[in-house]
C-alpha positions in Angstrom: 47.4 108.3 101.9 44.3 108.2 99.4 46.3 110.4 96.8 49.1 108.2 96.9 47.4 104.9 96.3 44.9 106.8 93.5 48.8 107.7 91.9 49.6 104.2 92.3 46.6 102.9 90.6 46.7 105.6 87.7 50.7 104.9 87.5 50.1 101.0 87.0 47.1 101.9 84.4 50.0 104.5 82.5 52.9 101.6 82.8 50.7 98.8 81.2 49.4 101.1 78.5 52.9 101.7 77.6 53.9 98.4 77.4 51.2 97.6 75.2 51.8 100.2 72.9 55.7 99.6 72.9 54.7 96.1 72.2 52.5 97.1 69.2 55.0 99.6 67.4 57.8 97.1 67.5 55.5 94.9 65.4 53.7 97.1 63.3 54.3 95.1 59.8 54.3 91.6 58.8 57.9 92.0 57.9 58.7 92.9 61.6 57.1 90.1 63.0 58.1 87.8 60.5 61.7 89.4 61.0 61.3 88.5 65.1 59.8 85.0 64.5 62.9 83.9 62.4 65.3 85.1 65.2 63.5 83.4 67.7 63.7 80.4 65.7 67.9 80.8 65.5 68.6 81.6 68.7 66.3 79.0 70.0 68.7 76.2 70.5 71.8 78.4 72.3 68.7 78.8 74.4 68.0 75.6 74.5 71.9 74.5 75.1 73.0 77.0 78.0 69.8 75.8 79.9 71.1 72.2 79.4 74.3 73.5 80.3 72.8 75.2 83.6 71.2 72.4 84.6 74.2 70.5 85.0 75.8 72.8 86.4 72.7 72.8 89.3 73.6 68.6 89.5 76.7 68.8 89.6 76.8 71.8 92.7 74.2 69.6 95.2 76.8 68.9 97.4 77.9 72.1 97.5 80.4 74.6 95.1 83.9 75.2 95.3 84.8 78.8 95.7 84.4 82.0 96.8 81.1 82.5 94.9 79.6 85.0 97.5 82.4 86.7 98.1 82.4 87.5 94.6 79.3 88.8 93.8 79.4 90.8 97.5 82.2 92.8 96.2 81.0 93.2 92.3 77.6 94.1 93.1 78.0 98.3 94.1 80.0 98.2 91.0 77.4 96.4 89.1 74.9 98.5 90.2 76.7 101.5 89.4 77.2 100.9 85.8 73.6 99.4 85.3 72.4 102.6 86.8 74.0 104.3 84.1 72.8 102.5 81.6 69.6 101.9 83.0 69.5 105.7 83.1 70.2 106.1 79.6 66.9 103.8 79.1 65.0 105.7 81.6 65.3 109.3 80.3 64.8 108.4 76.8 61.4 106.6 77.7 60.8 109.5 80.7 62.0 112.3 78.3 59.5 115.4 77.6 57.9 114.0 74.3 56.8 110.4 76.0 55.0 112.6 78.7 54.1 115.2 76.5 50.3 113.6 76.1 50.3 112.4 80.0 51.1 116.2 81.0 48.0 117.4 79.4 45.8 115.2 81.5 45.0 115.3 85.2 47.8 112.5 86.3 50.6 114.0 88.9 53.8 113.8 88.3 53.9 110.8 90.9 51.5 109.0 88.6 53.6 109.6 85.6 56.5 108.8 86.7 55.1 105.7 88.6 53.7 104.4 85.0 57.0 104.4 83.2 59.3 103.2 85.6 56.9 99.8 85.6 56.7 99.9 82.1 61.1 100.6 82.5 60.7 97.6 85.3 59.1 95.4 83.3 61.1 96.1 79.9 64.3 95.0 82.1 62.6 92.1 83.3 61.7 91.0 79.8 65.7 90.5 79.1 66.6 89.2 82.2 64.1 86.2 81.2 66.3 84.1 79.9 69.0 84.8 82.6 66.1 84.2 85.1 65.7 80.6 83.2 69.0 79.3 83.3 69.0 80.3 87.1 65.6 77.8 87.3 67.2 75.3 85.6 70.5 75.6 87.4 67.9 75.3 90.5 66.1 72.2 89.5 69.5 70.5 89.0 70.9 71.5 92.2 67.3 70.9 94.3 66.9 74.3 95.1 63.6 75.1 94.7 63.5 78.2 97.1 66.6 80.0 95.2 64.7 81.3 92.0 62.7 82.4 94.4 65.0 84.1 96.7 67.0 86.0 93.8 63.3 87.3 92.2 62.1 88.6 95.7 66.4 90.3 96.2 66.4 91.7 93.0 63.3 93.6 92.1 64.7 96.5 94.8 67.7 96.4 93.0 66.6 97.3 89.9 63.6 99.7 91.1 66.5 101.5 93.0 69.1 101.6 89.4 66.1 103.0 87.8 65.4 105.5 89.9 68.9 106.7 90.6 69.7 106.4 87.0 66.8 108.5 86.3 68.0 111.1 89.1 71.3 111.0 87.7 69.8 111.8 84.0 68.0 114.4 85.2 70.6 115.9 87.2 73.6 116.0 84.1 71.1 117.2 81.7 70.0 120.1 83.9 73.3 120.7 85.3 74.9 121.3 81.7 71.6 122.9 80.3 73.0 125.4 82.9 76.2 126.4 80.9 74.3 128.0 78.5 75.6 125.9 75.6 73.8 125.7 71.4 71.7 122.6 71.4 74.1 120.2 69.8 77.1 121.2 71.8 75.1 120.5 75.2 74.0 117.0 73.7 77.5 116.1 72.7 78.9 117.5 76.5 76.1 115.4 78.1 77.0 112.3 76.0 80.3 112.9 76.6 79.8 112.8 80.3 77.9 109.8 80.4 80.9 107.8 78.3 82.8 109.2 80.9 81.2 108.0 83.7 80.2 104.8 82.4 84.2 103.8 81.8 85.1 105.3 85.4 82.5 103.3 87.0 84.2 100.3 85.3 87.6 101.3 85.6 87.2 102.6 89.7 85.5 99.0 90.0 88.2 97.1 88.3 90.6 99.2 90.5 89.1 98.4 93.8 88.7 94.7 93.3 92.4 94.8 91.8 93.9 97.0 95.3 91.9 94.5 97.9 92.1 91.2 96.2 92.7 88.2 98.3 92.7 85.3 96.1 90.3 86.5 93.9 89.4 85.7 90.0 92.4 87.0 87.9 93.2 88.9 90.6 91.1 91.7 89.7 87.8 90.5 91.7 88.3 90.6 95.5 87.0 87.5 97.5 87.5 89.2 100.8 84.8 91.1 103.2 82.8 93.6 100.5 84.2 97.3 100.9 80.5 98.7 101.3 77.8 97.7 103.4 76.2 96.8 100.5 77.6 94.6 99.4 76.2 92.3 102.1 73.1 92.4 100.9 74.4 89.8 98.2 74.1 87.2 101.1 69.8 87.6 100.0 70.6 86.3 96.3 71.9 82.8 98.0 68.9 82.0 100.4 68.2 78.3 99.4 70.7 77.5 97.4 73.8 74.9 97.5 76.0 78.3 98.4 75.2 78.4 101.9 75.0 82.9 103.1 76.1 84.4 105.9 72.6 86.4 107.2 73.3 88.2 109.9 73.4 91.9 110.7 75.3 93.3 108.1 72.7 91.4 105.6 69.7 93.4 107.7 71.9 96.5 108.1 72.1 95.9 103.4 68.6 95.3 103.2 67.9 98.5 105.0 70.3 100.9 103.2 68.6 99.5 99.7 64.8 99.4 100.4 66.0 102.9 102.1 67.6 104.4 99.2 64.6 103.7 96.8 61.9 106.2 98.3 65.0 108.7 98.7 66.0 108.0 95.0 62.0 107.5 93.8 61.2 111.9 95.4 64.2 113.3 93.9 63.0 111.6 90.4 59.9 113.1 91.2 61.5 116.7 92.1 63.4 116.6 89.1 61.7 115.0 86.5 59.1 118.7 86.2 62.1 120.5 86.1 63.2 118.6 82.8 60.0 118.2 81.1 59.3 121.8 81.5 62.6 123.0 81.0 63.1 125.4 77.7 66.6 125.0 76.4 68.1 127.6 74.6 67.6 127.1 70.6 70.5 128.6 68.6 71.5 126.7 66.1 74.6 124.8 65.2 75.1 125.3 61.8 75.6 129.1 61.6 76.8 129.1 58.0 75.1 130.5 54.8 74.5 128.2 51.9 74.9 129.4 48.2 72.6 128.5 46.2 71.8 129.2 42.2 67.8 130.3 42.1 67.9 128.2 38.5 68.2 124.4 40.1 65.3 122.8 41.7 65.4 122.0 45.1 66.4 118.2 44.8 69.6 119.7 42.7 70.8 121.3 44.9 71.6 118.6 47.5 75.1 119.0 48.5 75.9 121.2 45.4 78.9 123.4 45.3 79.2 125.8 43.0 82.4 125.6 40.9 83.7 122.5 41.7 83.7 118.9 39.6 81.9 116.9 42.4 78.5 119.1 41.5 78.3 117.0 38.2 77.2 113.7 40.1 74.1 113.4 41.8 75.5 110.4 44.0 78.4 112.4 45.0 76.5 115.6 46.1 74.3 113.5 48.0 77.3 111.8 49.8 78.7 115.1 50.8 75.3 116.5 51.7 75.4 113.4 54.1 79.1 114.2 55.5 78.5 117.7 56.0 75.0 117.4 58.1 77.0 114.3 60.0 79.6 117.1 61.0 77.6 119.9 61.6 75.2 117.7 63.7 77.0 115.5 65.1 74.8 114.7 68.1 72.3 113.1 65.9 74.7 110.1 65.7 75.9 110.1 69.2 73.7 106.4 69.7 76.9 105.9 67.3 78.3 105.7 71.8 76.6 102.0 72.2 79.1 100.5 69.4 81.9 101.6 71.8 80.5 99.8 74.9 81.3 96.5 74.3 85.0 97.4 73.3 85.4 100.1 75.7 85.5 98.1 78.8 87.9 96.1 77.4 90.1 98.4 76.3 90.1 100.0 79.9 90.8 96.6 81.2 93.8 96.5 79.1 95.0 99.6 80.1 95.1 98.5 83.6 96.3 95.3 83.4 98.6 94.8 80.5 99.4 98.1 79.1 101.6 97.0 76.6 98.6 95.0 74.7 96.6 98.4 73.8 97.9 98.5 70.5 97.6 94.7 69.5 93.9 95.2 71.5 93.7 98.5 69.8 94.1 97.2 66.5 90.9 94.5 66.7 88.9 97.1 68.2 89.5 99.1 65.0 88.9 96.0 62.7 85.7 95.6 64.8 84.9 99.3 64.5 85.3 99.6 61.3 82.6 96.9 59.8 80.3 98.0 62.7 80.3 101.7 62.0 80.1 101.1 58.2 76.4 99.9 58.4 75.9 101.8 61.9 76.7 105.5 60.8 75.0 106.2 57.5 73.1 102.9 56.3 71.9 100.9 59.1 68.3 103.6 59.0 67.9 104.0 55.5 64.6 105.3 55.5 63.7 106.8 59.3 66.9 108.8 59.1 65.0 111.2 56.9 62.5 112.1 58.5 60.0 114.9 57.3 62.1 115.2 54.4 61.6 111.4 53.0 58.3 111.9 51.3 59.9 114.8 49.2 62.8 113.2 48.5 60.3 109.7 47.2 58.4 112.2 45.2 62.1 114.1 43.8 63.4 114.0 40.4 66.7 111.8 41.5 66.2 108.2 41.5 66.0 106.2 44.6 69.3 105.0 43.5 71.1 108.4 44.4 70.5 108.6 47.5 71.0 105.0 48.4 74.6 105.1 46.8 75.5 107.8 48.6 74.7 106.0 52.4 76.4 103.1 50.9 79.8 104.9 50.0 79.8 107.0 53.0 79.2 104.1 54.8 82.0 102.0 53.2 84.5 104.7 53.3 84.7 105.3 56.8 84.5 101.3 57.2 87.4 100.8 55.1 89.4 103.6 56.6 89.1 102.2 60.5 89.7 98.2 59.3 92.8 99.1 57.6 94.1 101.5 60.5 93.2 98.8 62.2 95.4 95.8 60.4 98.3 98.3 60.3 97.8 98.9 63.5 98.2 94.6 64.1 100.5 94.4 61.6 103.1 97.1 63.9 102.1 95.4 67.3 101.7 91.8 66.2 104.4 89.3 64.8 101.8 86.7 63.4 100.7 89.3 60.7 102.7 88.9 58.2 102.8 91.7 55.6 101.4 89.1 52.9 98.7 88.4 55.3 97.6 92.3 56.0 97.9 93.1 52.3 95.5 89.8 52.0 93.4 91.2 55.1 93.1 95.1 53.7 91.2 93.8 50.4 89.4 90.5 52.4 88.1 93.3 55.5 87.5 96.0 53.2 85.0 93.4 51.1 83.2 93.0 54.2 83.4 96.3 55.4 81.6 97.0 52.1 78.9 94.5 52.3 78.3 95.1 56.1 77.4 99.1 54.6 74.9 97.1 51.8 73.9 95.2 54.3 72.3 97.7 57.2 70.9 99.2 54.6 69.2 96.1 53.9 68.6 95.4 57.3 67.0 98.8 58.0 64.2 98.7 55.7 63.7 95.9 57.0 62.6 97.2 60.6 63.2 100.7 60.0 62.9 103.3 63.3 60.9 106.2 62.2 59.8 107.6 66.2 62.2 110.1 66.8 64.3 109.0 70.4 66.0 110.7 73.1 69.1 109.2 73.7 71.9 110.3 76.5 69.5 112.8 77.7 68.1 115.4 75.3 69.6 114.2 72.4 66.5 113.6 69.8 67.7 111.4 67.0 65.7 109.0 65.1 68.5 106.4 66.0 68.7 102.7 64.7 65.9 99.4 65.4 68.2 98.2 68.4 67.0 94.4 66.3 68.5 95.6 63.6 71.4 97.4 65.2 72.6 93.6 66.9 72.2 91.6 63.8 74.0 94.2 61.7 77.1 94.1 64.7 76.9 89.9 64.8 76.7 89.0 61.4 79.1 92.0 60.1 81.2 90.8 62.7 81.0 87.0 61.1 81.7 88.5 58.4 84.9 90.0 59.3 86.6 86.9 60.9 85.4 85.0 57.5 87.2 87.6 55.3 90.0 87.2 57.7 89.9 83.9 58.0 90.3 83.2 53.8 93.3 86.1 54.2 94.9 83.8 56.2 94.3 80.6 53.9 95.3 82.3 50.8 98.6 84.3 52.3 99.8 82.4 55.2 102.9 80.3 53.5 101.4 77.0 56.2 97.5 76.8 55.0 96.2 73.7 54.9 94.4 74.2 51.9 95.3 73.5 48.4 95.4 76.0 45.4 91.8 75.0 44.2 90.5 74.6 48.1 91.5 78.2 48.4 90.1 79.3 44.9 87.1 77.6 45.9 87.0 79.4 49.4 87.7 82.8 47.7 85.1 82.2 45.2 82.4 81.2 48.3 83.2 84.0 50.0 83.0 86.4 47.2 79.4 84.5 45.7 78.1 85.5 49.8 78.9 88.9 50.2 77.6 89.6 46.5 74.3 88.2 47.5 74.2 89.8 51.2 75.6 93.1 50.1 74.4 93.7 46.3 70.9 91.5 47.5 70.3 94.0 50.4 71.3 97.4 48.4 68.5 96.3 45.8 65.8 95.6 48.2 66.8 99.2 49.9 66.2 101.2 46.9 62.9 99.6 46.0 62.1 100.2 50.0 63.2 103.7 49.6 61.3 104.0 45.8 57.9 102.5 47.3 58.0 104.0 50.4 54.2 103.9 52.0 53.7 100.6 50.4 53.9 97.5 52.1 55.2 95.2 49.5 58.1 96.8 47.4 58.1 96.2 43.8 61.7 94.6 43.6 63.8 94.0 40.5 65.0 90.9 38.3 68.5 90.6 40.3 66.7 91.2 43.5 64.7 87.9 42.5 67.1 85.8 42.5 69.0 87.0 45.3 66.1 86.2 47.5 65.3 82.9 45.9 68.7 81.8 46.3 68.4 83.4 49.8 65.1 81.6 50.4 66.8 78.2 49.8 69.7 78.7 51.9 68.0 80.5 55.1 65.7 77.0 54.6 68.3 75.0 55.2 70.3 76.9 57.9 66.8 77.1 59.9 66.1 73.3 59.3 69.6 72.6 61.0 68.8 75.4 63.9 65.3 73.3 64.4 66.7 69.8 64.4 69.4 70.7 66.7 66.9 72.7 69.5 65.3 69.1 68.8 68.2 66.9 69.6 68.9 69.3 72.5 65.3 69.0 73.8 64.8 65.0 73.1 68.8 63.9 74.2 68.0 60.8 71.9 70.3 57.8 71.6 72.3 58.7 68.3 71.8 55.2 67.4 68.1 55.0 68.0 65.7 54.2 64.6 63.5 57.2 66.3 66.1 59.8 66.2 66.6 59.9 62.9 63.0 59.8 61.1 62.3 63.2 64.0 65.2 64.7 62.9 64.1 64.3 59.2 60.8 65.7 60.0 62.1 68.5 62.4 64.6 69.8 59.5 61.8 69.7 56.7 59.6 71.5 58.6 62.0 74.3 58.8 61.9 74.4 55.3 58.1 74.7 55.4 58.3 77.3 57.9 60.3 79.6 55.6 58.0 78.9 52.7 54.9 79.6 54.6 56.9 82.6 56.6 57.9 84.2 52.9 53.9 84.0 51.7 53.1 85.6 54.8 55.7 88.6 54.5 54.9 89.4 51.3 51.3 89.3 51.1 51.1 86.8 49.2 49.2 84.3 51.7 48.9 80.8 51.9 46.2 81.1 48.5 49.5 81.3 46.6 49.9 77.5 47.7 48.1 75.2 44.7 46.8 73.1 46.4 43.5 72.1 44.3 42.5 68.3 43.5 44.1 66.5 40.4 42.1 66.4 37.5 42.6 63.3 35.5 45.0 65.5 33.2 47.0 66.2 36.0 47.0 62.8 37.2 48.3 61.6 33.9 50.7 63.9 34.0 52.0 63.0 37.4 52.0 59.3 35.3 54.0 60.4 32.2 56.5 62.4 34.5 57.3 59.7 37.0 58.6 57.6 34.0 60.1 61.0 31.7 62.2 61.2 35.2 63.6 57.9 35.0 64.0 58.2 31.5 66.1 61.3 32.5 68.1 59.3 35.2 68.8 56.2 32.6 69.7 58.4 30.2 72.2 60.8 31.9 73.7 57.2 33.6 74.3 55.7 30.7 76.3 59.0 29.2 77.9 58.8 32.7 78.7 55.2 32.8 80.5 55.6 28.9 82.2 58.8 29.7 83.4 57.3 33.1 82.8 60.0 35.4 82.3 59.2 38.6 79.2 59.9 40.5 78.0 59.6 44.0 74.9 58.8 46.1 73.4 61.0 48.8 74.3 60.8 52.3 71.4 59.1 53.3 71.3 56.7 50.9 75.2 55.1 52.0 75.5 51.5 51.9 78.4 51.7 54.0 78.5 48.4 56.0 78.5 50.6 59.3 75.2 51.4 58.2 71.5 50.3 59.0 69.6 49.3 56.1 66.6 49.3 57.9 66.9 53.0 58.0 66.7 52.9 54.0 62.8 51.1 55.0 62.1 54.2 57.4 63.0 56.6 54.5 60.4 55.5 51.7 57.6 56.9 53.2 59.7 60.3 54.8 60.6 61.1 51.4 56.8 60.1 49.9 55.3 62.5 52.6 58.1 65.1 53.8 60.7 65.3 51.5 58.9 65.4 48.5 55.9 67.5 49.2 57.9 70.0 51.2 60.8 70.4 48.7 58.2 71.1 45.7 56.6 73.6 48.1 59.9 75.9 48.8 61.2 75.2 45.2 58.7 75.1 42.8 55.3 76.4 44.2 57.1 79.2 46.4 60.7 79.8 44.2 60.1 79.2 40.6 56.0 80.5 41.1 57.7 83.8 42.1 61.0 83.9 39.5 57.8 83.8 36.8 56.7 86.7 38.3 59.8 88.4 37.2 61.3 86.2 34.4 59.8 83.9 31.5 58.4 80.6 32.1 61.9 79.0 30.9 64.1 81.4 32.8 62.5 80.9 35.8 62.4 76.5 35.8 66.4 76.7 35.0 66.7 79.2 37.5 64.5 77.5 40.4 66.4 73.9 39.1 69.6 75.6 39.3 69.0 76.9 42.9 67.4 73.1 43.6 70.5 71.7 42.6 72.8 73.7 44.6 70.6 73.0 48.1 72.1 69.5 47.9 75.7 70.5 47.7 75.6 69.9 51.4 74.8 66.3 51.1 77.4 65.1 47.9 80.2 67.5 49.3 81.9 64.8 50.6 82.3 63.0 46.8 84.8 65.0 45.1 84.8 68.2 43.1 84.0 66.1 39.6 81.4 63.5 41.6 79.7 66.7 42.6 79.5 68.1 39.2 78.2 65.2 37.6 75.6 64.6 40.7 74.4 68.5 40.4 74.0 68.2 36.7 71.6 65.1 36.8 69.6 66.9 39.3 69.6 70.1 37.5 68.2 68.3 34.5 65.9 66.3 36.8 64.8 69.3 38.6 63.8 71.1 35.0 61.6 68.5 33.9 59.5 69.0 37.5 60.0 72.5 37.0 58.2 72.2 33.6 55.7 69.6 34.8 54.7 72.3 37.7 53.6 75.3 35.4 51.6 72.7 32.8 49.7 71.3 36.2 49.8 74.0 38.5 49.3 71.3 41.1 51.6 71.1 44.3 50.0 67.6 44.1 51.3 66.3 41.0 54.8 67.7 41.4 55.2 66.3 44.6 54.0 62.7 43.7 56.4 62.6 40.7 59.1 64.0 43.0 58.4 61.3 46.2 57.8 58.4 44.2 60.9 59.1 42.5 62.8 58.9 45.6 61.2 56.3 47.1 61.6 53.8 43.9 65.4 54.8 44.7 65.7 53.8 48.0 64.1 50.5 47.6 66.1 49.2 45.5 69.0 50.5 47.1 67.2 48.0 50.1 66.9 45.3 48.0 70.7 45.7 46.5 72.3 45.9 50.2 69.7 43.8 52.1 
């Protein structure tokens, strides 16, 4: 009994060491965390929203819930548990694989201890996601007065899980050993093992979908039986319910549950511990794979002869040679993409649904999966690891005589090729099954998804150098690739994704014979669409090759296009994060729309956003917040901030009166409407937001932060018109609503507005000055808009 509890105490020391150090490698660089901190910030209010929304759901259930919600979850949780094992076992083995324990193996801990540690540190990673899960079940419990059900389903579910991990690890073990046994090259028994997890992940689903569909009584889409479970298990359920407005049915067959899973997990926990020396000190057989002999010509230097063929035409381009250098290890390796698997889970199970249920939809289903597929895999395969994919080789290929360029290229069309190939299987494949596409619309789909497949490609190569994943993984058992940031791997598959339904969705406008647009709405959609996948995809290709030239350095030296990509980049992810803020804000506060408070927190709220991507961009780049000029006036700079409050009104009396004679129309700003539906007293709470918010935290972003790092790059006079230009453009947004030529006019007087602040900034270097100038402008504006309407 004492060696067990000294395991136990060396296990729990082992598990919350590993968490620490998982902890510290995901957020090794300021880049990484700053990375994290912005999708925190994004996702915040869906977090925010589908707590709301569980919450109301708890109100609206105190007096009890219609349906078979027991019965459900009795006969879905063997399943359940059957394909988390799975995939908990993928986890498991890669972070219980012989290199994690390589260290722990050379030290006195037992086996017991070892594998103790990492299945907490397993536990608690899997805890950490089922966080937010766990929240919305607090706040469904708060609604519904059920104070003891969170408490219930945390004591229920922590056997659960400590049983899928340990059965997922047993079954790991056991696949891995079992085809280690044929005797097969190292590559071959990867791909066999992979193979046979795919394969039991979709039978699992499949054999679940089956049962619920053969001994359904009522149940959901009459796939999900509501009857008595079909295991004894499945009473165990009944635990997940104590205290809550479902009222469970404890009796035996709950004690007689209970018993078979607290049973199981000592049964499940010795095997693991049986097996897991067996694996670590297991010595697999090392032929290789790749059996062939390469020619080579003793005259070229070793970076010259990547991918070089003698005798053929593609051995005159460095890019090319590259590209098939790429191709050919991806074939005779394969099993160093097979994390490529994970893209195929979330369409997998659907397919396999489809197959069962309506048969003749696979091709139509088929088709989107494709589409999917392709813009996924396009990043996922070759680009979405620019730099960890390497390995031992990158330094030499930094320090080699091809330019960074080269090798970036060559991910980039290997990338896009296979993209393009799968999306326009894919439309063909909807265009044969479906009778809503039109061949006008899939000729109009081929070159709108083969743009995004394109700029998905440029950018996961943008995205990995971002977080790139250097530690070298093991992934379906035995498989040691250096695969993908699983960060960077989901916001490559959402926003590719977004990406693709965009594309499609301007296909649509411009081919479909019934679009609502008109001919210059469409041009002007076609034209917004093209202007964002040039600055994702040619913005994120740049900042790859000067990640991949600097490599070792923390701050890559970037080029001129680069620049302006990420100022313009700067100034929209400012505004998109000051509307994600705002909105977790109104979520939070459920103000009255009409209330006078609402609006001056919401003005706030959103401004801060733009202040947190300012300050977030100094901190990313080493810049720090000294960048920030923030030194007292002098009494030159104060008469500055004098003479350029009245050159700006000179600007705006000038450019009105040109205006006025030409008679173009302008327009006002959204805020300032005078509509008779309005509230003038609003105008009143406005003078000082824009003296102290507005002002100050727009000069910040746009001149101290933009146009102070355009100069860096550019002259003085590029970089105001640039940093105006950008300026101008952030208040499309708020004059959309005018009219095409109203816009136009209302962009140009702040362009020219924007320059004269622009060149008042870099004669004062003062934050200060700039931001006076810019607040009192505003404010003198909306007073007499007060006085006019008043």
């Amino acid at each position: 009994m004492s060696s067990l509890w000294r395991d136990l105490r060396v296990g729990l020391r082992i598990g919350r060491a590993s968490v620490r150090d998982r902890f510290r490698r995901n957020t090794s660089t300021r880049r990484e965390k700053a990375a994290f901190a912005l999708l925190a910030l994004f996702v915040l209010p869906g977090i925010i929203l589908f707590t709301q929304q569980a919450y109301s759901a708890g109100v609206a259930s105190r007096g009890g819930v219609d349906g078979p919600v027991i019965a459900v979850v009795r006969n879905a949780l063997l399943p359940a548990m059957g394909v988390f094992t799975v995939v908990a076992g993928l986890e498991a083995v890669q972070r219980l694989g012989s290199d994690s324990v390589r260290t722990l193996l050379l030290t006195s801990a037992s086996t017991r201890a070892i594998v103790v540690g990492k299945v907490l540190s397993l536990l608690v990673s899997w805890l950490v996601l089922l966080a937010l899960g766990f929240t919305l079940l607090v706040a469904y419990a708060v609604g519904a007065r059920a104070v003891l059900f969170p408490v219930a389903v945390a004591v229920a579910i922590v056997p659960v899980f400590v049983l899928v991990l340990c059965t997922g690890l047993a079954v790991g073990y056991l696949l891995w050993l079992g085809v280690d046994k044929l005797g097969l090259s190292e590559g071959s028994r990867q791909l066999v093992t992979a193979g046979l997890y795919m394969i039991v992940i979709l039978g699992m689903f499949a054999g679940g979908s089956l049962v619920g569909g053969a001994t359904a009584e009522g149940g959901l889409t009459g796939l999900i039986p509501t009857g008595p479970p079909t295991t004894p298990v499945g009473w165990y359920a009944d635990l997940f319910f104590i205290g809550s407005p479902m009222t469970p049915t404890l009796g035996l067959q709950t004690v007689l549950a209970a018993g078979l899973v607290l049973g199981a997990i000592p049964l499940a926990f010795g095997l693991v511990i049986r097996l897991a020396p067996l694996y670590w000190y297991s010595t697999p057989s090392e032929r290789s794979d790749d059996e062939s002999e390469q020619t080579t010509a003793p005259t070229k230097s070793p970076s010259e002869l990547i991918g070089w063929t003698p005798g053929t035409l593609t051995g005159r381009s460095p890019t090319v040679r590259v590209l098939l250098a790429l191709v050919r290890n991806a074939v005779r390796q394969p099993s160093q993409y097979v994390y490529l698997f994970y893209y195929i889970f979330p369409i997998a199970p659907i397919l396999v649904q489809q197959a069962l249920s309506a048969p003749g939809a696979i091709p139509l289903t088929g088709g989107a999966a494709l589409l999917v597929l392709g813009v996924w895999l396009a990043g996922g395969l070759f680009c979405l690891n620019p730099l960890g994919s390497e390995g031992a080789m990158l330094s030499q290929l930094v320090l080699a005589e091809r330019r960074a360029e080269t090798f970036v290229h060559a991910r980039l069309l290997a990338g896009s090729a296979l993209g393009v190939v799968l999306t326009t299987a894919g439309l063909l494949a909807l265009t044969v099954s479906a009778d809503f596409v039109t061949l006008r619309f899939a000729a109009a789909g081929v070159g709108f998804a083969g743009a995004a497949t394109v700029t998905s490609a440029g950018m996961a190569l943008g995205l990995g150098s971002v977080l790139p994943k250097f530690e070298a993984v093991e992934i379906f058992e035995s498989v040691e690739t250096v695969a993908p940031s699983i960060i960077a791997a989901l916001v490559h598959a959402v926003l590719s994704l977004l990406l693709l339904l965009a594309g499609l969705g301007v296909a649509a406008a411009v081919a479909l014979p019934e679009s609502p647009l008109s001919v210059g709405q469409q041009v002007g959609a076609v034209g917004l669409y093209a202007g964002t996948l040039l600055l994702i995809g040619d913005g994120s290709r740049r900042y790859a090759i000067a990640r991949f030239r600097d490599y070792g350095r923390e701050v890559a030296r970037t080029d001129r296009p680069f620049a302006v990509y990420a100022a313009l980049g700067l100034s929209i992810l400012a505004f998109l994060l000051g509307q994600a803020v705002s909105t977790a804000v109104v979520l939070v506060l459920n103000l009255d729309p009409q209330s006078l408070v609402l609006f001056p927190t919401l003005f706030v709220v959103q401004y801060a956003g733009f202040a947190l991507v300012a300050v977030g961009f100094l901190y990313a780049t080493h810049r720090g917040l000294a960048y920030i000029d923030l030194s007292k006036p002098s009494v030159r700079q104060t008469a500055f901030a004098g003479g350029g409050l009245v050159a700006t009104f000179a600007v705006w009396g000038v450019v009105s009166l040109v205006v006025a004679g030409l008679g173009l129309p302008a327009t006002d700003h959204a805020l300032f409407d005078p509509s008779e539906d309005g509230n003038p007293q609003l105008l009143l709470v406005l003078i000082p937001l824009v003296l102290f918010v507005n002002g100050p935290v727009e000069e910040l972003l746009y001149r101290n932060v933009i146009q102070k790092y355009l100069t860096e790059r550019f002259s003085v006079p590029v970089a105001i018109a640039a940093a105006s230009a950008i300026f101008s453009l952030a208040h499309v947004p708020a004059y959309i609503s005018s009219g095409l030529t109203a816009l136009s006019v209302t962009l140009t007087l702040l362009f020219a507005i924007a320059c004269l602040w622009g060149w008042v900034y870099h004669r004062t270097e003062s934050l200060l000055v700039v931001s006076a100038i810019h607040g009192l402008y505003n404010a003198v504006l909306i007073g007499a808009l007060y006085v006019q309407v008043a």
